[in-house]
C-alpha positions in Angstrom: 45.3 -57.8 31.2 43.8 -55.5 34.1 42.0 -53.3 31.8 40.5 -55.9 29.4 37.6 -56.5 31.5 36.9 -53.2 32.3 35.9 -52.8 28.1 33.6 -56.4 28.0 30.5 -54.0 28.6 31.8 -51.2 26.4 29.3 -50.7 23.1 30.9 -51.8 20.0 31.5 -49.8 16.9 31.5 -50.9 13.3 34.2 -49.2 10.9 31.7 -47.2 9.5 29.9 -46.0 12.2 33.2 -44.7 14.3 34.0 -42.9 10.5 30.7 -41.2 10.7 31.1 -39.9 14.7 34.5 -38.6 13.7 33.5 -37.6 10.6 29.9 -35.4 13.0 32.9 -34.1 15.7 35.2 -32.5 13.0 32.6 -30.9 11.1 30.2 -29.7 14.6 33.4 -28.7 16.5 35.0 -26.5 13.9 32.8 -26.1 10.7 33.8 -23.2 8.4 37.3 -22.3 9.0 40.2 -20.2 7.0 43.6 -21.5 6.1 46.4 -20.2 4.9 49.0 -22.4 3.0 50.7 -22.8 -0.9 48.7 -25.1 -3.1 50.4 -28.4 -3.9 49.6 -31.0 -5.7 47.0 -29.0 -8.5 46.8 -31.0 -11.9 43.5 -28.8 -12.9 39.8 -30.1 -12.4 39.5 -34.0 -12.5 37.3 -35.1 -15.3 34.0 -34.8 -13.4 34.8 -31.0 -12.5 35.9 -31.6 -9.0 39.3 -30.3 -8.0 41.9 -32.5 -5.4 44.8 -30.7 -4.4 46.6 -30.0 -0.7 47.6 -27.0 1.1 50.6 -26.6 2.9 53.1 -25.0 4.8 56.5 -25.6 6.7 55.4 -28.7 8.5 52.0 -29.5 8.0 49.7 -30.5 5.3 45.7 -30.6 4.4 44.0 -32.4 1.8 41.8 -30.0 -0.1 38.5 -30.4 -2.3 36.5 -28.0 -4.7 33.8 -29.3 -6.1 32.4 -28.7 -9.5 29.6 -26.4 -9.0 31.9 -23.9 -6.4 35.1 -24.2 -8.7 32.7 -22.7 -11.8 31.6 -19.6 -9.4 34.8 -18.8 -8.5 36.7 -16.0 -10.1 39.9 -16.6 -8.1 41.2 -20.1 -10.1 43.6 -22.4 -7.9 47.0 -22.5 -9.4 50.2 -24.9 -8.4 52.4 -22.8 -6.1 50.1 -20.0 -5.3 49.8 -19.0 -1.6 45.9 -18.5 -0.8 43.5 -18.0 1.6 40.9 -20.7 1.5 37.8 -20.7 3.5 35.3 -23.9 3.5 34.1 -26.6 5.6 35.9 -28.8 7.9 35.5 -33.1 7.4 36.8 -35.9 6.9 36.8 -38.9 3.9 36.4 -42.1 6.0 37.8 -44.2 3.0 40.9 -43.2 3.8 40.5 -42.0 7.1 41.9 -38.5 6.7 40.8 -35.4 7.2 40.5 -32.7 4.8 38.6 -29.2 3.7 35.8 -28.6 1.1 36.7 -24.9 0.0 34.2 -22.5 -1.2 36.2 -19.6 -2.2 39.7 -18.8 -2.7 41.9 -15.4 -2.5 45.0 -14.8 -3.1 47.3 -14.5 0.0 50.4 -11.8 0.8 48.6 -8.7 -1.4 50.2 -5.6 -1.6 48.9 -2.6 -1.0 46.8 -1.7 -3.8 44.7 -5.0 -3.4 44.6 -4.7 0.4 43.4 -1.1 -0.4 40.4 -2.4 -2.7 39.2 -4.9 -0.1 39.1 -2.4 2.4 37.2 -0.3 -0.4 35.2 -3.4 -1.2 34.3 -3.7 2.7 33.5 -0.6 3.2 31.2 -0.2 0.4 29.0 -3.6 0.6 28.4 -2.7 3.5 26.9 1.0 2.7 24.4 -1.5 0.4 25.8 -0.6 -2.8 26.4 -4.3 -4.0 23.1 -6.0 -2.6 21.2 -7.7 -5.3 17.8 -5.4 -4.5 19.8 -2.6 -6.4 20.4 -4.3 -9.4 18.5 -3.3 -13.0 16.9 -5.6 -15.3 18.8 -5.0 -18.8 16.2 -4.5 -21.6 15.5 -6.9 -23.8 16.5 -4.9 -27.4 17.1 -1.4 -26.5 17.0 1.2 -28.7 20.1 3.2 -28.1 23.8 1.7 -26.6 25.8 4.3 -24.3 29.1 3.4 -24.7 31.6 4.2 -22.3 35.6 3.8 -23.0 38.5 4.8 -25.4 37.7 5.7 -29.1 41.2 5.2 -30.2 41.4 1.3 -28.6 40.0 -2.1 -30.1 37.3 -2.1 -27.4 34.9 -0.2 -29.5 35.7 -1.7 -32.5 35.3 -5.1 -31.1 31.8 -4.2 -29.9 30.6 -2.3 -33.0 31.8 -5.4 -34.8 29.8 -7.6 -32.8 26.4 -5.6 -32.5 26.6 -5.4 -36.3 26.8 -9.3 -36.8 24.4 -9.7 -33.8 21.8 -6.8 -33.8 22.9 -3.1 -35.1 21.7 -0.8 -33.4 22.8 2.7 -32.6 25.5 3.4 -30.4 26.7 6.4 -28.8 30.7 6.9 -27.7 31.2 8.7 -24.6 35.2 8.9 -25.5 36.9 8.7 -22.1 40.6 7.5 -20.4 41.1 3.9 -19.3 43.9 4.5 -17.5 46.0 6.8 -15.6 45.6 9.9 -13.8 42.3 11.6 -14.4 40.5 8.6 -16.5 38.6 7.8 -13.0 36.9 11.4 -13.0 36.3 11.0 -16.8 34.6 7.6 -17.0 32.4 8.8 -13.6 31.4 12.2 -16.1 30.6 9.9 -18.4 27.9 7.7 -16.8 26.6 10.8 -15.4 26.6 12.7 -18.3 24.1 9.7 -20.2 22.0 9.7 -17.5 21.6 13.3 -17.6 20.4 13.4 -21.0 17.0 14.0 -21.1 14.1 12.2 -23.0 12.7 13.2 -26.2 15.9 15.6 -26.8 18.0 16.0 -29.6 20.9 13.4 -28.3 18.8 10.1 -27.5 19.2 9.1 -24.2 20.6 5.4 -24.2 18.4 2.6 -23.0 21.9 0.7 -21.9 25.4 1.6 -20.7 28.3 -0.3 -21.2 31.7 0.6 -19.4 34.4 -1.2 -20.9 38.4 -1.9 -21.5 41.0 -4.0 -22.4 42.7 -6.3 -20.0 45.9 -5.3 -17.7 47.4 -5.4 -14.5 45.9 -4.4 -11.1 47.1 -0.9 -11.8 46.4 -0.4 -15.2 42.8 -1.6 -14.3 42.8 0.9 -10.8 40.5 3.7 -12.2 37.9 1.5 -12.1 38.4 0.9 -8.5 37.9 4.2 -7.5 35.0 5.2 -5.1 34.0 8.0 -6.9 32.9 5.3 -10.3 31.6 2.8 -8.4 29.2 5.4 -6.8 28.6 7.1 -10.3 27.9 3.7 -11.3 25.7 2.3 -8.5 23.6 6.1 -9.0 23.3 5.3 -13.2 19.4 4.9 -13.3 19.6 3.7 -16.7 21.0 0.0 -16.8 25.1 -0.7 -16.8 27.1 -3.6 -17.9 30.7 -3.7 -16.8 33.1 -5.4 -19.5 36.1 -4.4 -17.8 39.3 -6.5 -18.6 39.7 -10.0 -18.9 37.6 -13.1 -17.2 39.8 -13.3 -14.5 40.2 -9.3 -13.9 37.8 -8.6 -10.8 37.3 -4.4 -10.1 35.0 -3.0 -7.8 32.8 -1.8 -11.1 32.0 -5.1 -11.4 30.2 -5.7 -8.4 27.9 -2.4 -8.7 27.2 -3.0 -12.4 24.0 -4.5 -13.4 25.6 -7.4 -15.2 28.9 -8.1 -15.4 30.8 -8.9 -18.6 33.9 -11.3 -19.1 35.3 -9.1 -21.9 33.9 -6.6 -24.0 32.6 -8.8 -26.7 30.8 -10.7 -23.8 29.3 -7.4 -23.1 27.9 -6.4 -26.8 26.6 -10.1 -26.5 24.6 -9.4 -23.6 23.2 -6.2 -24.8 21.1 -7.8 -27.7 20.0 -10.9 -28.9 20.6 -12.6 -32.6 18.3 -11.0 -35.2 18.3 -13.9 -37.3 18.0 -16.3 -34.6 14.5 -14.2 -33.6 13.5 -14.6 -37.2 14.0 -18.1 -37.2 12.6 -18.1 -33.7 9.2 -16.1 -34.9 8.5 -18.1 -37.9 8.8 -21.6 -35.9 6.3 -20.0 -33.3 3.9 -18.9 -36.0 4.0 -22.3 -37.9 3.5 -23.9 -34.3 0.4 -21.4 -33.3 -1.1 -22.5 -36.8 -0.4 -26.2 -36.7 -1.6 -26.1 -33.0 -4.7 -24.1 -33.7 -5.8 -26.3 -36.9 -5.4 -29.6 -34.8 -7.0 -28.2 -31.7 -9.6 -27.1 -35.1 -10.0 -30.2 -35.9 -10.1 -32.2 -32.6 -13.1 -30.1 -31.5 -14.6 -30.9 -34.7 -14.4 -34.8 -33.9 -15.5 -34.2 -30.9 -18.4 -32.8 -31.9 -18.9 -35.6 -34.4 -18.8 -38.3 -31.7 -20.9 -36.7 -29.3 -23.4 -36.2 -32.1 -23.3 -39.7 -33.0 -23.4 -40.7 -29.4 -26.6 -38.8 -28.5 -29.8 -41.0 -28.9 -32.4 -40.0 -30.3 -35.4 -38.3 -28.2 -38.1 -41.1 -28.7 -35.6 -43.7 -27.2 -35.1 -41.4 -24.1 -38.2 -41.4 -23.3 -39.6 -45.0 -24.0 -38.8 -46.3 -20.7 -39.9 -43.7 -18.7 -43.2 -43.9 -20.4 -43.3 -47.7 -20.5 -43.2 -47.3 -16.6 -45.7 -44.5 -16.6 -48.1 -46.9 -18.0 -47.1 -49.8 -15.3 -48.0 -46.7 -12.4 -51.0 -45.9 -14.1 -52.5 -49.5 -14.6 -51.6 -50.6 -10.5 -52.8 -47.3 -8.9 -56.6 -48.4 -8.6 -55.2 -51.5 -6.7 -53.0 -49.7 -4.9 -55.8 -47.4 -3.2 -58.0 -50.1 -3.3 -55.4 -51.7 -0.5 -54.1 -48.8 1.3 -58.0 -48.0 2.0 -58.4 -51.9 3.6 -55.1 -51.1 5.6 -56.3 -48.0 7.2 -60.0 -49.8 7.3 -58.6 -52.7 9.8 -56.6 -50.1 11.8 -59.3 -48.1 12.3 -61.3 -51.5 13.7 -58.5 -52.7 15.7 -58.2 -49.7 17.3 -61.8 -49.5 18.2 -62.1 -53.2 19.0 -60.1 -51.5 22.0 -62.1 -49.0 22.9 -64.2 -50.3 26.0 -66.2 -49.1 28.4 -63.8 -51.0 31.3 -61.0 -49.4 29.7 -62.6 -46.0 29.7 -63.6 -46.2 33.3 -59.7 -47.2 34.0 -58.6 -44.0 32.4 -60.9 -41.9 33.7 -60.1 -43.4 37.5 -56.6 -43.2 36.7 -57.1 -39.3 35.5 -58.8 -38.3 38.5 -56.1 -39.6 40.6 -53.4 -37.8 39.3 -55.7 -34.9 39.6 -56.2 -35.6 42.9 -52.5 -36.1 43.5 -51.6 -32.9 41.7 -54.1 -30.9 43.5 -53.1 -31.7 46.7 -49.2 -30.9 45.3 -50.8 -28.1 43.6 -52.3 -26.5 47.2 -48.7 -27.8 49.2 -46.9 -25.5 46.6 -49.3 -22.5 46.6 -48.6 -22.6 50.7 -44.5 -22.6 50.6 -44.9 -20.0 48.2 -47.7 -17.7 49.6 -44.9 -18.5 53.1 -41.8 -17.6 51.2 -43.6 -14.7 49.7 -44.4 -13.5 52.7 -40.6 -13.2 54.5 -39.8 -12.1 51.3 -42.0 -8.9 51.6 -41.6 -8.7 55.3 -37.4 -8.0 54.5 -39.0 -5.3 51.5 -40.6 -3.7 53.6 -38.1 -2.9 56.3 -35.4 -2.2 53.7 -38.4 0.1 52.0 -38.7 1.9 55.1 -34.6 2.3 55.7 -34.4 3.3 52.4 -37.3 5.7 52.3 -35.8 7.5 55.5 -32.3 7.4 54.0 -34.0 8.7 50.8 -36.1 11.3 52.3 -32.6 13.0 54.3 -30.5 12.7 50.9 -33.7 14.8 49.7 -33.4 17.0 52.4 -29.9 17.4 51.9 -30.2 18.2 48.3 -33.0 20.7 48.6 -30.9 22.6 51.2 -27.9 22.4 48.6 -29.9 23.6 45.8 -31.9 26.3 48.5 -28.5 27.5 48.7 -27.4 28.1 45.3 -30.8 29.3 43.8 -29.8 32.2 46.5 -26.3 32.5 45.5 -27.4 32.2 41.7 -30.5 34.8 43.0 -28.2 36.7 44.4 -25.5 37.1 40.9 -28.4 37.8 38.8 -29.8 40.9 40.5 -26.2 42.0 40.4 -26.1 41.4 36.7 -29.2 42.5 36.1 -28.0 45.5 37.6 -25.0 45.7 35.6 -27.0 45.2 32.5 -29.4 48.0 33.4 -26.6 50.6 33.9 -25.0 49.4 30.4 -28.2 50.0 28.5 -29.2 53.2 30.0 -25.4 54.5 29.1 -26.3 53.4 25.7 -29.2 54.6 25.2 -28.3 57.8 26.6 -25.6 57.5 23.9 -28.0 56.7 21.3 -30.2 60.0 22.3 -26.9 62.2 22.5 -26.1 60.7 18.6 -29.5 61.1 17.5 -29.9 65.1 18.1 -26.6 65.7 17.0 -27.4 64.3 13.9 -31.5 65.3 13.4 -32.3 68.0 10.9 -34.0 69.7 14.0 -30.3 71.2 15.3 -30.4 72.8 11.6 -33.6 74.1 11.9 -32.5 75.4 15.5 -30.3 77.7 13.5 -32.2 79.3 11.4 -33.5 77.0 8.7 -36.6 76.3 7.7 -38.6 73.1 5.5 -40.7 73.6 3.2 -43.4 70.7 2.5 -46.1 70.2 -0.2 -49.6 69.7 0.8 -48.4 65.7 0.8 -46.2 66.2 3.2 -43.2 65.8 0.7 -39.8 68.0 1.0 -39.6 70.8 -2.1 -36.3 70.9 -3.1 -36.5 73.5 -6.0 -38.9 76.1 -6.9 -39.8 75.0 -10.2 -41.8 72.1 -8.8 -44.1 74.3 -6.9 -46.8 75.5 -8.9 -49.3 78.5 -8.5 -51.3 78.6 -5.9 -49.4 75.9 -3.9 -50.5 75.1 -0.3 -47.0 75.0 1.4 -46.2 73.6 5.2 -43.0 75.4 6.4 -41.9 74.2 9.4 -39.4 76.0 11.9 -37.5 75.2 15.0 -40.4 76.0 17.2 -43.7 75.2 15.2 -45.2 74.8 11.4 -46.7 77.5 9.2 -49.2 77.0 6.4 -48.1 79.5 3.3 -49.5 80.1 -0.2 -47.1 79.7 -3.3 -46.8 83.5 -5.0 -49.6 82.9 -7.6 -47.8 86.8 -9.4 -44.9 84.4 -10.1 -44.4 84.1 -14.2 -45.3 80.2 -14.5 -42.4 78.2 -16.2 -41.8 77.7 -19.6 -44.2 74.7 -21.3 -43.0 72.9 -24.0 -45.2 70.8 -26.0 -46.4 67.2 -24.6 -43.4 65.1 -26.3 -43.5 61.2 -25.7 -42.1 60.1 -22.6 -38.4 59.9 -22.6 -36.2 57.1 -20.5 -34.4 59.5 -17.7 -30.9 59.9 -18.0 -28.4 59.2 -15.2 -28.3 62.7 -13.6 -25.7 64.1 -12.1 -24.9 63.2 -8.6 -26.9 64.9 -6.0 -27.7 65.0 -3.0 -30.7 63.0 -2.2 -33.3 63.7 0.0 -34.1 61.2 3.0 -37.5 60.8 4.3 -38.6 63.3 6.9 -38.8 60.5 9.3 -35.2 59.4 9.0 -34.0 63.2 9.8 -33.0 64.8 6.3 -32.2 68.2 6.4 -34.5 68.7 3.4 
């Protein structure tokens, strides 16, 4: 009784409303959660797809939900009596005011070693990147060649041989291989590498897809194809991979690097090309429909045309009214400048009718005051601004003259500055001046020393002697001086004028033969000009 009046102001709920607070505080106080427990209760998906089961353990239950769409992705299936992990989202069903979990995934719960092995595996390589989506190839559409990856001897091959041939035959290449036990994981890595080592163009096509395959089994039967070492073969393959490894429900770590995964192996030949028959059927509907479409959109431009020539008047009715009202213009334009010159006639009189000689006067009166008024504002103005003018120049001309001192020391200052360096600067170039003397008279002292050492005079100084023609030209054999010759020899001390021996037997003259091209002599020693110091 004491606390009942301590609620009369409290708000009041409706049924549904308090459902929907509880329903907001389980789902924003725990959200996505992960429960252990056995699955109880599993008859297999309800008729709309959904799934309604419980998870348990030894002295608690929780109603459980999967709904259609998340119970079709999942490749863990619930089963009655299996112990999972279930992770999913936290509410509640206010129709029957319980609480319950919507699961997204399932896994199985108490694996061994070998499955806790391949999640870490798993973990260890999404994260590295090799299972992001990016990586993933595009399979081609019909390719050419099939690479083939798995056991000759088991019905995996045949079954995909026999399906490409009912499907879309084309040729297939068997990389023969172990599926199972020790060594098969090295093989079926060879393998993929192998195919994508082949080379274009060469004499074993390289395939256009891959497809790694085998039968179902057990966890261990299926291990090889856990391995690291083929999942990174796999992930490396540049041309594109399907895994058809086991059944639907076997999961490997192939299958998440693959390009596409494949339920079964048949599943796989499937994917790797499309009906041949079903594209003939396919290509004859779409050229019967490009036909059919292009003769209707044929003819449909041809109505068009049709009714839009039909619709088109003819050229004499377009242009009957505007010349009817071209002739209705023409007939009312005399009376229509007749009356617009009357209008401007009486505006022109009113106007004038205005124009006194009182009303004149007034203006002009009126004028000459506000000339009179402006002229004395006009002479008021010229004053304050002649005055203002004045201080204005009066401040100029005392900064002028601080600044013209200031000016004139800075002047000063600098020309004392610049005295200074011209001396210094003065000063460096008579010393290099100097410098430059002494270098030049060392050279050219050099230059003299070179130039007697290597004059034809020092010869001459021992003895020699040079023999000119009357030209002035070196002789440098006898035969081209000829009797009577005037000769200069000159020796070390002075020249001497000499006759040629005129008792000498002249040379041998052959007969005047046409002038022949000179031949490439021997090499000689050619004479240099007298003024460049030959010794000849």
């Amino acid at each position: 009784m004491t606390a009942a009046p301590n609620l009369l102001n409290a708000p009041e709920f409706t049924v549904s409303e308090l459902s929907t607070a509880l329903k907001r505080t389980v789902e924003d106080r725990f959200g996505h959660v992960r429960v252990r427990g056995e699955i109880s209760g599993f008859r297999g998906p309800h008729s709309s797809g959904h799934c309604y089961f419980a998870l348990k353990d030894e002295s608690a239950k929780i109603e459980a939900v999967i709904w259609k769409f998340a119970h079709a992705r999942m490749r863990f299936k619930p089963q009655e009596g299996l112990e999972v992990i279930a992770t999913g989202k936290l509410t509640t069903y206010p129709n029957s005011s319980k609480y319950q979990i919507v699961i997204d995934s399932l896994e199985p719960a108490g694996v061994g070693a070998l499955m806790a092995l391949m999640e870490e595996r798993k973990r260890k390589l999404a994260a590295e990147g090799l299972f992001d989506e990016a990586r993933k190839q595009l399979l081609p559409w019909l390719p050419e060649v099939i690479g083939v990856v798995t056991s000759p001897t088991g019905a995996v091959i045949r079954d995909i041989l026999h399906r490409l041939e009912d499907r879309f035959p084309r040729r297939v290449l068997v990389w023969p291989v172990k599926v199972q036990g020790e060594g098969s994981a090295e093989q079926v890595a060879a393998a993929i590498r192998g195919f994508n080592a082949l080379p274009e163009g060469g004499r074993i096509p390289r395939p256009d897809l891959l497809i790694v395959a085998r039968g179902g089994g057990s966890l261990e039967d299926l291990w090889s194809f856990n391995e690291e070492i083929v999942v990174r073969a796999a992930a490396d393959s540049m041309i594109p991979l399907i895994s058809a490894v086991g059944h639907e429900t076997d999961i490997t770590l192939i299958d998440f690097v693959a390009d596409k995964r494949a339920p079964t192996p048949t599943a796989a030949a499937e994917m790797a090309v499309p009906v041949r028959s079903e594209l003939f059927v396919e290509v004859e509907s779409l050229a019967r429909r490009t036909m059919v479409c292009w003769q209707r959109a044929q003819e449909a431009r041809r109505r068009e045309l049709r009714a839009a020539a039909r619709a088109l008047p003819a050229a004499h009715e377009l242009l009957a009214i505007p010349r009817q009202r071209l002739d209705h213009l023409a007939a009312g334009l005399p009376r229509g400048l007749k009356a617009n010159t009357h209008a401007h006639f009486r505006r022109f009189a009113a106007s004038s009718a205005r124009l006194t000689i009182g009303v004149l006067r007034g203006q002009v009166a009126h004028a000459r005051q506000r000339l009179t008024v402006s002229g004395e504002r006009i002479t008021l103005s010229a004053r304050s601004l002649l005055h203002r003018r004045r201080e204005r120049f009066a401040g100029l001309e005392i900064r002028l003259k601080a600044s013209k001192l200031a000016n004139a020391q800075a002047q000063r200052n600098a020309i004392a500055r610049n005295r200074e360096r011209t001396h210094r600067l003065a000063e460096r170039a008579r010393r290099a001046l100097a410098t430059a003397m002494q270098r030049l008279e060392a050279r050219v002292g050099h230059s003299g020393q070179l130039l007697s050492a290597l004059s034809y005079r020092g010869v001459l100084a021992r003895g020699f002697a040079l023999v000119r023609d009357e030209h002035g030209h070196a002789v440098h054999s006898a035969a081209s001086v000829g009797p009577s010759a005037n000769l200069t020899i000159e020796f070390a001390d002075g020249r001497v004028a000499a006759t040629a021996d005129a008792d000498r037997p002249p040379a041998a003259v052959s007969e005047p033969k046409a002038p022949k091209e000179a031949k490439p002599a021997a090499p000689k020693r050619v004479a240099k000009p007298v003024d460049q110091g030959s010794l000849f």
